[in-house]
Structures are given as structure tokens and as C-alpha cells.
C-alpha positions as CSV (number, residue, x, y, z in Angstrom):
1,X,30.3,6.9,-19.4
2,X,28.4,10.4,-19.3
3,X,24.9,10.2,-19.9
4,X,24.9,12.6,-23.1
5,X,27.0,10.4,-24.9
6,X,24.9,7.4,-24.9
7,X,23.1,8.1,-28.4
8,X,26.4,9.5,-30.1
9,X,27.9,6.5,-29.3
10,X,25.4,4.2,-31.1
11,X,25.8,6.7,-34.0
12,X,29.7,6.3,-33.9
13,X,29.5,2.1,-32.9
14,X,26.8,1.7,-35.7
15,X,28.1,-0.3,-38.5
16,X,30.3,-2.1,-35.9
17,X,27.0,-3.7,-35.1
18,X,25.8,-6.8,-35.5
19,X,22.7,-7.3,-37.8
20,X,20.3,-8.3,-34.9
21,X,22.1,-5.0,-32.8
22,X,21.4,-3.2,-35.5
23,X,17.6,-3.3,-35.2
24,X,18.2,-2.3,-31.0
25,X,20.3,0.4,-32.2
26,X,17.3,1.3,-35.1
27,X,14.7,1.4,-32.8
28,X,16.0,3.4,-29.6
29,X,17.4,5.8,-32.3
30,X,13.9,6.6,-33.8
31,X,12.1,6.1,-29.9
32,X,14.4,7.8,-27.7
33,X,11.7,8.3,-25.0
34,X,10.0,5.3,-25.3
35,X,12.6,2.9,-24.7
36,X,13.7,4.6,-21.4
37,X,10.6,2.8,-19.8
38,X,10.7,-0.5,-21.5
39,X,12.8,-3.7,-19.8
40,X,14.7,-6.1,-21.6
41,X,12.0,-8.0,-22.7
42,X,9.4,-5.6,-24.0
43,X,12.9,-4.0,-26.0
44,X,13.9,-7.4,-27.1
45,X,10.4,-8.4,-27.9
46,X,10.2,-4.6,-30.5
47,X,13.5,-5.5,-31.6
48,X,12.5,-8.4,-32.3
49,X,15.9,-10.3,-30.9
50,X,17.2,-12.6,-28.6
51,X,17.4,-10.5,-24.7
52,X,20.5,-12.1,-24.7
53,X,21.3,-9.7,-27.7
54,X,20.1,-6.9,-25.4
55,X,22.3,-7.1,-23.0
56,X,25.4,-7.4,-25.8
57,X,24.6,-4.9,-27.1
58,X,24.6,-2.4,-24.0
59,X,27.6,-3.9,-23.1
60,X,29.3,-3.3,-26.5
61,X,28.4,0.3,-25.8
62,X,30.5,0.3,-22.2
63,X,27.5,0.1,-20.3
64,X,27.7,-3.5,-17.3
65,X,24.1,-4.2,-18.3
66,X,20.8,-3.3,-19.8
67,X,19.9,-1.5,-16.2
68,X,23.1,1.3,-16.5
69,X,22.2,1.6,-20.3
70,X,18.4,2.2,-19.4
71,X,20.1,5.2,-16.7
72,X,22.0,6.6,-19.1
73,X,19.2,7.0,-22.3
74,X,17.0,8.5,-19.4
75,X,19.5,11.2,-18.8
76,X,20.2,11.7,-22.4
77,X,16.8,11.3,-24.3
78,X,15.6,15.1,-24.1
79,X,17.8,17.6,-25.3
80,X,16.2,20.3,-24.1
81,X,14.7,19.2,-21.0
82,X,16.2,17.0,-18.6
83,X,14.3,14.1,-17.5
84,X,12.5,14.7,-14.1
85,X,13.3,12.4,-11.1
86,X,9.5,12.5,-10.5
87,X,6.7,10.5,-11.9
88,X,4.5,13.7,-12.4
89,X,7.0,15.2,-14.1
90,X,7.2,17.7,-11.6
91,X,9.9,20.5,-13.0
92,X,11.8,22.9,-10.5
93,X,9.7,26.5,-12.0
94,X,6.5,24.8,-11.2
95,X,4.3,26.3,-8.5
96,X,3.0,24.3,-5.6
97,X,-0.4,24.1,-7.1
98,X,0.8,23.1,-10.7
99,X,2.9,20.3,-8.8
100,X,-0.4,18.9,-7.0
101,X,-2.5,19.0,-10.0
102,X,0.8,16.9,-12.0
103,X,0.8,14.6,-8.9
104,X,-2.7,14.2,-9.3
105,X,-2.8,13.4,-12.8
106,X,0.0,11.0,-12.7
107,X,-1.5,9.0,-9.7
108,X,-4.9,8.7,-11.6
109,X,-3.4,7.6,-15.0
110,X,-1.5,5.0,-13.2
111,X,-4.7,3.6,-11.5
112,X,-6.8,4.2,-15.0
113,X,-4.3,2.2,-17.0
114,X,-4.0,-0.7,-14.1
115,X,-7.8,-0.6,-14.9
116,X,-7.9,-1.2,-18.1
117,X,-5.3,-4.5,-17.8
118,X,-7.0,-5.7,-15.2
119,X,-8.2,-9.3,-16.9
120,X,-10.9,-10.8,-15.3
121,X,-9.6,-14.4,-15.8
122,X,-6.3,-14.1,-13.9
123,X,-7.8,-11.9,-11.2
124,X,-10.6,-14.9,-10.5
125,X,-7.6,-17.4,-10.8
126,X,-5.9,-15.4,-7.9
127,X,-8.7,-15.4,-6.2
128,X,-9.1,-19.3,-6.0
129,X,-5.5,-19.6,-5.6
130,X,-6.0,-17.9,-2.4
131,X,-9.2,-19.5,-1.2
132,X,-7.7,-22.7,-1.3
133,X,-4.4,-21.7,-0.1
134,X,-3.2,-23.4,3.6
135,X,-0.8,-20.0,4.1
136,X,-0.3,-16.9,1.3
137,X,3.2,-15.2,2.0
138,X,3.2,-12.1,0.4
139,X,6.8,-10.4,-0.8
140,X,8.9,-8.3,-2.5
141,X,12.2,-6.7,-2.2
142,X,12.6,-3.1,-1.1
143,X,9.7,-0.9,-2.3
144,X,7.6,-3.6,-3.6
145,X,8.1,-5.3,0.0
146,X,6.2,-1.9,1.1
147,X,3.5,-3.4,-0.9
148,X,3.5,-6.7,0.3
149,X,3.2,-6.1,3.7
150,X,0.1,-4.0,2.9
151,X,-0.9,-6.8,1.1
152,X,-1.0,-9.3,4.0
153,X,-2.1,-6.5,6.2
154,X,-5.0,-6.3,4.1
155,X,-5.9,-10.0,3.6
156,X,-4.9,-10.6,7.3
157,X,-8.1,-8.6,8.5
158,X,-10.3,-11.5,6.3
159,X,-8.2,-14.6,6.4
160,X,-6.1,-15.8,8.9
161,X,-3.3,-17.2,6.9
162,X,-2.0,-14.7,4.9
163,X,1.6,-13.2,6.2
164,X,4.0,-11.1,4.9
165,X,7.6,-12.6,4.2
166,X,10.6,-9.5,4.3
167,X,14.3,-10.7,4.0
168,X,15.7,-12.6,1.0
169,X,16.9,-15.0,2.5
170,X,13.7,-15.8,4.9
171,X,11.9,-16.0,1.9
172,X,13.9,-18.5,0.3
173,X,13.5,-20.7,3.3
174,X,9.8,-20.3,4.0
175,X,9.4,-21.1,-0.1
176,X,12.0,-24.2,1.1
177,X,9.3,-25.7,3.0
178,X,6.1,-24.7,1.2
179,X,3.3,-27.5,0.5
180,X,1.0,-28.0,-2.7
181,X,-1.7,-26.3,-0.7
182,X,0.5,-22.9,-0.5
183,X,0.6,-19.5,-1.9
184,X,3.1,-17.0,-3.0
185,X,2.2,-13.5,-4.1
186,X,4.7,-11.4,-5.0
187,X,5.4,-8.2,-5.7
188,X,7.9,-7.0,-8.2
189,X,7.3,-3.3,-10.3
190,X,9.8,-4.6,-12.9
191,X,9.6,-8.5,-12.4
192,X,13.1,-9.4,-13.9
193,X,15.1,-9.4,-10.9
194,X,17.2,-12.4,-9.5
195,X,15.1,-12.7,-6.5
196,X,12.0,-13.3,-7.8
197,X,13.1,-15.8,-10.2
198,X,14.7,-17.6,-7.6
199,X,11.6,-17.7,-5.3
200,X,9.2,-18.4,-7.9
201,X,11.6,-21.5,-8.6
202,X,11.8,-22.7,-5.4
203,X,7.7,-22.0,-4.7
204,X,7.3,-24.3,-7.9
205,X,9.9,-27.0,-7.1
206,X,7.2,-27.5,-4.0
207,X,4.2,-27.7,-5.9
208,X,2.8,-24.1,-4.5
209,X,1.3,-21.8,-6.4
210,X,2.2,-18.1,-7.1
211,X,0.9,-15.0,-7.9
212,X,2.9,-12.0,-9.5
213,X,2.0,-8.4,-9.5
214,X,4.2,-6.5,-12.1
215,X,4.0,-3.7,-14.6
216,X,5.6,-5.8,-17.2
217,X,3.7,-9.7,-18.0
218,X,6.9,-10.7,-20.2
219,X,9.3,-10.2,-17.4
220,X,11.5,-13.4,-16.6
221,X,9.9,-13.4,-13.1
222,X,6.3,-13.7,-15.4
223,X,7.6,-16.2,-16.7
224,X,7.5,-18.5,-13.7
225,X,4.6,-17.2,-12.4
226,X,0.9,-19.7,-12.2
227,X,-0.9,-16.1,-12.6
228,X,0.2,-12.4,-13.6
229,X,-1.9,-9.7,-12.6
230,X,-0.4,-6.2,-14.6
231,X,-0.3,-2.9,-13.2
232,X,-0.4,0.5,-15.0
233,X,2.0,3.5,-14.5
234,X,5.3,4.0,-16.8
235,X,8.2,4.4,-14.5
236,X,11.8,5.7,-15.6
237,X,14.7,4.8,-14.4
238,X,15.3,7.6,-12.3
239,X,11.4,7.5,-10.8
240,X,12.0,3.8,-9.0
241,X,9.8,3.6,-6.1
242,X,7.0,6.2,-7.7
243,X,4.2,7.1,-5.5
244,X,2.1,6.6,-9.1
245,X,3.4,3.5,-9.9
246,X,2.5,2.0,-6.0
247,X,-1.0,3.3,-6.4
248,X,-1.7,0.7,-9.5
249,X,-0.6,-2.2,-7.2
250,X,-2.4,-1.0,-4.7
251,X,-5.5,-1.0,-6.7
252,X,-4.7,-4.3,-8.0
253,X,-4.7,-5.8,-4.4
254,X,-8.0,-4.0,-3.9
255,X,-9.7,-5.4,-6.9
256,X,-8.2,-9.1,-5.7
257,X,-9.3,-8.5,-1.7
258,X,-12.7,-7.4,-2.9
259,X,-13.0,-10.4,-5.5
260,X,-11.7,-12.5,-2.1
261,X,-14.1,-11.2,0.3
262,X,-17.7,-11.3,-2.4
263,X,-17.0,-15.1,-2.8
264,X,-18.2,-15.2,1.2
265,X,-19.2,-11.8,2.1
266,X,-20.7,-13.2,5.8
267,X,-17.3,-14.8,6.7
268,X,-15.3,-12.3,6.0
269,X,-17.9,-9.8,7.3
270,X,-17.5,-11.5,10.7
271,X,-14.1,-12.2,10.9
272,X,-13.6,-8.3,10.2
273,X,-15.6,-7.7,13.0
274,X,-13.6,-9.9,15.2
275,X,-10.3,-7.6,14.1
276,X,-12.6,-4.6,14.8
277,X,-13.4,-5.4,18.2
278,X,-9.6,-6.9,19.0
279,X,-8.7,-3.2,18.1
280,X,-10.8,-1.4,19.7
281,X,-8.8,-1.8,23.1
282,X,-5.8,-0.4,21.1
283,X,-8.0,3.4,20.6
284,X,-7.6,5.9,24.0
């Protein structure tokens, strides 16, 4: 279905509706740029619906699911200026030095907001999740596995038991034969894919613990998760992967390492020292 059509058709389907689709249809009517960044839950949640309604709803419309109705309001929700691919909203007539300056502001909204959602508690609970931990796997799926492995790159340098986990399947046998004295952090911008759900299922059927880093706390994979820590930075649709929205989660594992590391600043001190001198055969 083309992407201008998607608001005309709620018009035209409206009093087909159900009751409940009625107050979807109400509200993406009246918030036509707001609801291109908001997942199922944070739409069913305004809506104040079932997600299951959600998702009948889109597909009522033609769409296969909330995900191709999200593409579609994204491509249709400014008349007069198309939605730009990139976070900054970097636009085609821009010079190179209004394009920095965009990037720029869009990479430091995204770490200002992760800042002010950072809550103490679940960061400290991370943190003793963690120190206790026999092994922290650290993973994700596609960009957020980007993020992972810099993750247990990161951790590795302090504690010797942090690793990062890549393929789907890997994961799901590693989480197979996890202990109660085990870790799971994962990474997932939206937190309501399949994956995550699953892992965070089989993590829990073990007894281990696990840690999710996501931009939206009411995601199903938030759900499942023993601690949520919430990253800033509004990401679109057609902006997957941002360089803005990364920069939140990075500063989220920075906060958590440095929350790690002041618990036993000489250990960690020394065993950084030990990676430092390991390395330095590596420089020319």
C-alpha cells in the first residue's frame, strides 16, 4: 500500500472501526508525528487498548503488522516535507556545516535524555547483578549486537568473565546452559522482538539474571527482564541503526562500567594494567 495513503485510509475505514480502534485511529489522527516513533506498547498504552488491538487494527488497514504500519505513517506524516532517513534530520539543501552542527545536536540530545532516565536504583542493581555474576554474556541482534560486543569489550578490560554472545542461535544455547550465578545483558533499541523474548525466557527458566538496555521500558522484552536500564534518542522507522540512538547506549554502559569499576577501584585498576601491559607488545 503506498505510504501517502495510510491516513486517508483511516479517514475512509473509520466508522468500520471497532470502538477500542477507534481511539488508535483518534489518536494517530490528531499525533501524526508522534506516533511514528512510539512501539506497540507505548501506542497501546495512549490508546489505552489491548496491543493485541494494535496490531488488528493495522492489519484491518492492509498493513502485515504494527512494524509496516509504523513505515508507512513515517512516510506519510509530513505533507510538506518528507521524513529524513537520518536522525539529525539532515535534508538534501543543507550545507556540510549545517549537517555537522544537526549531527551534533542530535547525538547530544540523545545522550542528554539517556541522562535524565538514568535511575539510580536499576543502574546499582546492574551493577550487583554483575559483581556477583560467574559469566555476563552480552547480546543483541544486528546493530544492537554492535553494542554488545563493545559492551563485553569494555567489561572484559576489568573482569574476566564478561563475553560477548553473536548468533541467535548460539545465544539460545549458551542461555541453555546458564546457572543461577549467571548474567545476561542485552541489547535491544526497540525491545519487542522475538529474540529477546525468547532469550530472556530461556536465561529465566535457568535461574540467571538479565539486564536489558532499551529505549522503550514497556517493551515485551522489558517485560522479562530482572532490570531495565532506558536510553534516550527518538528513532523513526526509517532511522534504524542511528548513530544518535547508539550514543545513549553507549553512555548507559559507561555509567554501568564506571558504577562497576568505583565498587573496587584497586582491582580493577590493576587488572587494567595487566590488559595494558598484554597490549603493549601488540603497538610497533
Amino acid at each position: 500500500m503506498p505510504y501517502g495513503d495510510v491516513f486517508t485510509r483511516i479517514n475512509r475505514e473509520y466508522y468500520q472501526l471497532t470502538s477500542a480502534e477507534k481511539k488508535i485511529a483518534d489518536y494517530m489522527l490528531l499525533q501524526r508525528q508522534e506516533c511514528q516513533y512510539m512501539s506497540i506498547s507505548e501506542m497501546a498504552e495512549v490508546a489505552d487498548v489491548a496491543e493485541a488491538t494494535v496490531s488488528r487494527f493495522c492489519r484491518r488497514l492492509g498493513y502485515k503488522g504494527y512494524s509496516a504500519f509504523k513505515l508507512a505513517v513515517a512516510g506519510s506524516a509530513s505533507a510538506q516535507r518528507p521524513m529524513s532517513p537520518l536522525y539529525g534530520e539532515v535534508q538534501a539543501e543543507d550545507s556540510l556545516g549545517d549537517m555537522c552542527q544537526k549531527i551534533y545536536a542530535a547525538d547530544v540530545d540523545a545522550i542528554t535524555q539517556t541522562l535524565a532516565l538514568v535511575n539510580p536504583a536499576a543502574v546499582t542493581a546492574a551493577a550487583d547483578l554483575i559483581l556477583s555474576a560467574d559469566r555476563v554474556l552480552c547480546m543483541g541482534l544486528g546493530g544492537s549486537m554492535v553494542l554488545a560486543r563493545e559492551a563485553a569489550h569494555l567489561f572484559s578490560t576489568a573482569l574476566p568473565y564478561c563475553y560477548p554472545v553473536d548468533d541467535s542461535h548460539f545465544q539460545a544455547i549458551r542461555c541453555a546452559l546458564l546457572t543461577p550465578r549467571d548474567v545476561v545483558m542485552y541489547f535491544s533499541y526497540s525491545g519487542s522482538t522475538r529474540d529477546v523474548v525468547d532469550v530472556m525466557k530461556i536465561a529465566q527458566d535457568r535461574g540467571a539474571k538479565t539486564i536489558l538496555i532499551t529505549r522503550f521500558p514497556k517493551s515485551p522484552g522489558a517485560a522479562c527482564a530482572d532490570v531495565v536500564l532506558e536510553c534516550g534518542a527518538r528513532e523513526g522507522p526509517l532511522q534504524m541503526g542511528s548513530v544518535a540512538a547508539r550514543m545513549g547506549q553507549l553512555f548507559l554502559i559507561d555509567v554501568l562500567f564506571s558504577e562497576v569499576c568505583r565498587r573496587d577501584m584497586e582491582t580493577c585498576r590493576e587488572r587494567r594494567k595487566q590488559v595494558a601491559d598484554a597490549l603493549a607488545d601488540k603497538h610497533m
